[in-house]
C-alpha positions as CSV (number, residue, x, y, z in Angstrom):
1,X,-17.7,-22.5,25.8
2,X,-17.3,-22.7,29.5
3,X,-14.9,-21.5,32.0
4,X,-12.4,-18.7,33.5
5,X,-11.4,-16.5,31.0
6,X,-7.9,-15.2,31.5
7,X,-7.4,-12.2,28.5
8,X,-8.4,-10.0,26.5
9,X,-8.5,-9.9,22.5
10,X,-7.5,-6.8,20.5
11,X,-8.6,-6.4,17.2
12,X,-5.9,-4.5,15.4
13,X,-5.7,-3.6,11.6
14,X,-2.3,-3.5,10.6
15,X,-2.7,-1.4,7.4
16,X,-2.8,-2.4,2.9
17,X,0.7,-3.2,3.6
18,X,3.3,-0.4,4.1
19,X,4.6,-1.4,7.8
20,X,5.2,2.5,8.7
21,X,1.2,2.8,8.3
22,X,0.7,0.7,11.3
23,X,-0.4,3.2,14.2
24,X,1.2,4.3,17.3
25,X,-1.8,2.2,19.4
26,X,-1.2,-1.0,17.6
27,X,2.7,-0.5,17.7
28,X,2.4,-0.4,21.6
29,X,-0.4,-3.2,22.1
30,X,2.0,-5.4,19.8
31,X,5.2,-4.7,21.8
32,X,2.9,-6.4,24.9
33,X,1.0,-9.4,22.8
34,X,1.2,-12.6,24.4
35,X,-0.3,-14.6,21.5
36,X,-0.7,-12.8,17.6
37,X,-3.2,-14.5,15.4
38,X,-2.4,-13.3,11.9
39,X,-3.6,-12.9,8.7
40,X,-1.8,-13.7,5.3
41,X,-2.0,-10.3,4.1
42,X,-0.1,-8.6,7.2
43,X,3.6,-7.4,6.3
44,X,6.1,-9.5,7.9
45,X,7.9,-6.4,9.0
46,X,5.7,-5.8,11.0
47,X,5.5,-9.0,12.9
48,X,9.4,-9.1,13.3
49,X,9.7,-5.0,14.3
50,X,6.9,-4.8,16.4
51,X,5.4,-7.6,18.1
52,X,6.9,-8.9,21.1
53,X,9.5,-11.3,20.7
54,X,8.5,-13.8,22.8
55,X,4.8,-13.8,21.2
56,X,3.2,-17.1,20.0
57,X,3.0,-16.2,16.7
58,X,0.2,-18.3,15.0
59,X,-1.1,-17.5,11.6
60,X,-4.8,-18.1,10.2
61,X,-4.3,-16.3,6.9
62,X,-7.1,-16.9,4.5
63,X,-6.8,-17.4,0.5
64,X,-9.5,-16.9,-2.2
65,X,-9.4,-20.4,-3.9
66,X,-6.9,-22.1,-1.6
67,X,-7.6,-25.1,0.6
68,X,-5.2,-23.9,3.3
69,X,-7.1,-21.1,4.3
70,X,-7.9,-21.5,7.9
71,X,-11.8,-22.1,8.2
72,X,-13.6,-19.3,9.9
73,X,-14.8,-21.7,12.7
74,X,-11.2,-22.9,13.6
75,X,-10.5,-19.4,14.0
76,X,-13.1,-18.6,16.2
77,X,-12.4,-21.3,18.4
78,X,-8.3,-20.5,18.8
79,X,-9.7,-17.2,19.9
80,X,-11.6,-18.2,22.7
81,X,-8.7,-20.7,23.7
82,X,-6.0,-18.4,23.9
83,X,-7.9,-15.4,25.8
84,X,-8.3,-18.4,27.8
85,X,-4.9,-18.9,28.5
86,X,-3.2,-15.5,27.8
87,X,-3.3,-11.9,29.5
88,X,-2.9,-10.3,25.9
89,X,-4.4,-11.9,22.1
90,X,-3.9,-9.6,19.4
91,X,-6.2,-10.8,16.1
92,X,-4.2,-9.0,13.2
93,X,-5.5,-8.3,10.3
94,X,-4.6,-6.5,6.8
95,X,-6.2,-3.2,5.9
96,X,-9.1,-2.1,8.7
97,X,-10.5,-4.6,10.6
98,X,-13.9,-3.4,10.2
99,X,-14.1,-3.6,6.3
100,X,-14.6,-7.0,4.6
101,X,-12.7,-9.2,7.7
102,X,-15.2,-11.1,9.3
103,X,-15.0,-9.5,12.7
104,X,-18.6,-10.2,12.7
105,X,-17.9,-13.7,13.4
106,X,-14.9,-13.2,15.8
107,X,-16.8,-10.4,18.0
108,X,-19.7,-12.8,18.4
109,X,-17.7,-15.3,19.6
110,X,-16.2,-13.2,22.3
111,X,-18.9,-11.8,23.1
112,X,-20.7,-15.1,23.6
113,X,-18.0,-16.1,26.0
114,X,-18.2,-13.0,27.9
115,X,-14.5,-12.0,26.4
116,X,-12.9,-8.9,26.6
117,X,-12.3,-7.1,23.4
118,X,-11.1,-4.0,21.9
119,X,-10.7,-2.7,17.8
120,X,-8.1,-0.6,16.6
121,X,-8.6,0.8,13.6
122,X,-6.2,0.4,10.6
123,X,-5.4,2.5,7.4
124,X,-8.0,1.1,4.8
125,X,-6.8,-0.8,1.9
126,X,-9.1,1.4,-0.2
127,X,-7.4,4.7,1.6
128,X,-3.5,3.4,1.5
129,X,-4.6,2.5,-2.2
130,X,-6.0,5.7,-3.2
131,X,-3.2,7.5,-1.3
132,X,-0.8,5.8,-2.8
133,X,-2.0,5.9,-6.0
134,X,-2.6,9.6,-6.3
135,X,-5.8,9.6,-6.5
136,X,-8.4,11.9,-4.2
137,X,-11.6,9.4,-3.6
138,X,-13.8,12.2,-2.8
139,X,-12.0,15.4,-4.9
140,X,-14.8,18.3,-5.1
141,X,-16.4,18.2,-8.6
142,X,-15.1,14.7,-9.3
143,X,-17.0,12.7,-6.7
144,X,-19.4,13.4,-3.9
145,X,-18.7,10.1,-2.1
146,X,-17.4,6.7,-1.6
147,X,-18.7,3.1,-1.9
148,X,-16.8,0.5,-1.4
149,X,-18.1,-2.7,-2.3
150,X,-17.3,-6.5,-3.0
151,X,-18.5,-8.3,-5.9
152,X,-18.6,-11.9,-6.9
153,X,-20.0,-13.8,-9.9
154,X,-22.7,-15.2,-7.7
155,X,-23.0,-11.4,-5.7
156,X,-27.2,-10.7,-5.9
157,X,-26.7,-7.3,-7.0
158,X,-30.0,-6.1,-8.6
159,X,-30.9,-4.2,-11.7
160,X,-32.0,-1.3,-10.0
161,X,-28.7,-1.0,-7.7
162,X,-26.7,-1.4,-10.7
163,X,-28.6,1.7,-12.3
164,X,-27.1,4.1,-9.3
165,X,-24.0,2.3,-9.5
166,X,-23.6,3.5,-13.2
167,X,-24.5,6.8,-12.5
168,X,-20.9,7.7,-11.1
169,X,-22.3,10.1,-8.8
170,X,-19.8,8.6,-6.2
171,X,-16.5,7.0,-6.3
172,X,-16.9,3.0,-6.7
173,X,-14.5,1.0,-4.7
174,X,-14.1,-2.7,-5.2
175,X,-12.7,-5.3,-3.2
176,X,-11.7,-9.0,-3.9
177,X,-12.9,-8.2,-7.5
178,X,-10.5,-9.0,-9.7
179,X,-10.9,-11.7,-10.5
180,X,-14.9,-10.7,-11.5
181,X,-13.5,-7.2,-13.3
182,X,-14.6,-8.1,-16.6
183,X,-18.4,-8.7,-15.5
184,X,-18.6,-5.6,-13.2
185,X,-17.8,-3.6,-16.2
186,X,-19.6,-5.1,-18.4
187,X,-22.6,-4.6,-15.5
188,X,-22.1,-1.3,-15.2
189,X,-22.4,-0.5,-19.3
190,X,-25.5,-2.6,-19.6
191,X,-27.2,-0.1,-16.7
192,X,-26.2,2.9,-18.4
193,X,-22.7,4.3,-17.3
194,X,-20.7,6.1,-19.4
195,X,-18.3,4.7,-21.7
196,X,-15.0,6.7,-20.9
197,X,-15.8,6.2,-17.2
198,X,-12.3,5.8,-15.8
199,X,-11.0,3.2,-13.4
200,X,-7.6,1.9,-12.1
201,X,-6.5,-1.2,-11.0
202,X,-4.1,-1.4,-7.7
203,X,-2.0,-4.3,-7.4
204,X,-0.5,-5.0,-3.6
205,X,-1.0,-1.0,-2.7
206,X,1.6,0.3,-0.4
207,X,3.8,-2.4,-0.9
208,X,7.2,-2.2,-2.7
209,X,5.6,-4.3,-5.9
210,X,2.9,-2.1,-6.7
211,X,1.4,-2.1,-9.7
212,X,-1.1,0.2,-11.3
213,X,-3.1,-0.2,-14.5
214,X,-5.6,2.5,-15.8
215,X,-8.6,1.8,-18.3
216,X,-12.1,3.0,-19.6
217,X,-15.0,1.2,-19.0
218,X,-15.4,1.0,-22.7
219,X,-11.8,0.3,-24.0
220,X,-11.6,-2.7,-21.2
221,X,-14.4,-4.5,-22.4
222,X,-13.7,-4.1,-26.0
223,X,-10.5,-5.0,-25.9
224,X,-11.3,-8.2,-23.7
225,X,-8.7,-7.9,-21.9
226,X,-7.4,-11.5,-20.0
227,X,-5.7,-9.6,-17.2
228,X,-4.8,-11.7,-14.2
229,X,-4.2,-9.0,-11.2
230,X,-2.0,-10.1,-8.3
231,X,-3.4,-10.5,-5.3
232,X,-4.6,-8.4,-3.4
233,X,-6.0,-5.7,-5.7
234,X,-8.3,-3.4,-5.7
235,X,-10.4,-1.5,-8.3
236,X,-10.9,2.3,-7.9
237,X,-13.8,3.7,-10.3
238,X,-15.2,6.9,-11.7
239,X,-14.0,10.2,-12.8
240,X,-11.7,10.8,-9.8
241,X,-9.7,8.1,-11.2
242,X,-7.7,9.9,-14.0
243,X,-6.4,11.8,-11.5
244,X,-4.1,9.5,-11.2
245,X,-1.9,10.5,-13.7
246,X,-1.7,13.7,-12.9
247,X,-1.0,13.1,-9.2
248,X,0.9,9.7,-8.9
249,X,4.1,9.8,-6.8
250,X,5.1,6.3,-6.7
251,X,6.1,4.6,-9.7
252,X,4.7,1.4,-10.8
253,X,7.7,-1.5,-9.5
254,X,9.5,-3.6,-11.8
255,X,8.9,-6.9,-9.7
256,X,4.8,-7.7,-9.8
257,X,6.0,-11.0,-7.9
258,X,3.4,-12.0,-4.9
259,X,4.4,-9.7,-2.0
260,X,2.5,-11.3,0.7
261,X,3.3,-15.2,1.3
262,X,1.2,-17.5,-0.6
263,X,-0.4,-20.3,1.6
264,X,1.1,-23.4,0.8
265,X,-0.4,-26.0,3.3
266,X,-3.3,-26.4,6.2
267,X,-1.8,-24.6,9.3
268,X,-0.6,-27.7,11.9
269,X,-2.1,-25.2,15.1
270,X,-1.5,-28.3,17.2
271,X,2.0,-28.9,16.6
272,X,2.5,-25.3,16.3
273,X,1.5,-24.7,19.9
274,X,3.2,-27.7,20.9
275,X,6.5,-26.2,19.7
276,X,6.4,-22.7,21.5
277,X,5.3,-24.8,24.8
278,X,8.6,-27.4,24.3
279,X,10.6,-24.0,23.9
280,X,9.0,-22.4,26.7
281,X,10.1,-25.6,28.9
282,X,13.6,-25.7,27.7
283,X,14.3,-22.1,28.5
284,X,12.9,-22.7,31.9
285,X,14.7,-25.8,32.8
């Protein structure tokens, strides 16, 4: 990846979903983006109140288990194109950028390229959730930290960390887990934990449809439940979590419909830029 480079990329998180949890510094680098590369689980709200109308608005969400996510590569790539082009990039993504986003990837390839770059921070998913949900992560004699963690069925997670896992000496976090709930519990039993270990599942925190469910460890695998969360969710476990019923504020919504848009097809980037460059000539002429 050769020649002048022309911008610079911000890395913004735009927050679990709630638009006014977007802050102040990403509000103003928004209002001055040239090109916005964003996710699938960004608020639309926020793209049509904050970013600069005239924006090339081009979106790289990702999916589990869909074939339209945009492959990590092809991301990486549009990055280094556009700071080519444009003063200002903005790469927007859900939650915090710097928790389970792949900036990895992204900063390496600016960083290859001798690209400018900045990170703004964003509210967490696992902070708006917890907020949201009433529920103090770290609340003094309940928890004396937090991990949060990812877990999948082929996640090498050993026998030994599952034993300090089970312990419940801090507050377990897990993201993109859902779908792998029934094993973690199950996991977490078979290294010791306690039975009436609480937990609470978050459907699309923040949002307007979210949806909370609160179990044991031991009455969620007895009862085998065949739960399907919507997505996104996340798990909050130990004993800070039956605070949540004494401390929830929001009430569970009505409509547990998909919140954030579901991909439906392999983003056309090509004819996508073609089109804001047509517009772009037609306003000139």
């Amino acid at each position: 990846m050769k020649g002048e480079i022309k911008g610079k990329v911000f890395f913004i998180g735009a927050g679990p979903g709630d638009p006014s949890l977007l802050t102040i510094k990403a509000a103003e680098v928004l209002r001055f983006a040239d090109v916005v590369l964003t996710d699938r689980l960004v608020n639309e709200a926020i793209i049509s109140k904050y970013v600069n109308p005239a924006a090339i608005i081009i979106p790289v969400g990702k999916q589990g288990g869909s074939s339209a996510s945009k492959p990590q590569d092809e991301i990486n790539t549009l990055l280094y194109k556009m700071a080519k082009r444009y003063n200002t990039v903005v790469r927007l993504k859900g939650g915090d950028v710097s928790v389970f986003s792949n900036i990895l990837d992204e900063l390496e390839t600016l960083r290859s390229a001798n690209i400018q770059y900045e990170i703004v921070p964003g509210i967490s998913a696992a902070s708006g959730a917890a907020a949201y949900a009433g529920i103090p992560l770290t609340a003094r004699e309940h928890s004396t930290g937090v991990r949060i963690l990812t877990y999948y069925q082929t996640a090498a997670i050993s026998s030994e960390a599952w034993k300090d896992l089970a312990r419940f000496e801090d507050t377990l976090v897990f993201y993109m887990s859902g779908n792998s709930l029934h094993n973690i519990v199950y996991k977490l039993i078979e290294a010791g934990a306690d039975p009436n270990i609480p937990f609470a599942v978050i459907e699309q925190a923040t949002t307007s449809h979210q949806y909370i469910q609160t179990f044991t460890l031991e009455d969620y695998l007895l009862k085998n439940y065949e739960t399907t969360f919507a997505s996104p969710s996340l798990v909050i476990m130990g004993k800070v979590a039956a605070l949540h019923s004494r401390y929830a504020w929001l009430p569970n919504s009505n409509d547990r419909s998909p919140f954030f848009t579901q991909l439906q097809s392999h983003t056309d980037i090509t004819a996508l830029l073609n089109d804001y460059q047509n517009q772009a000539n037609v306003s000139r002429s």
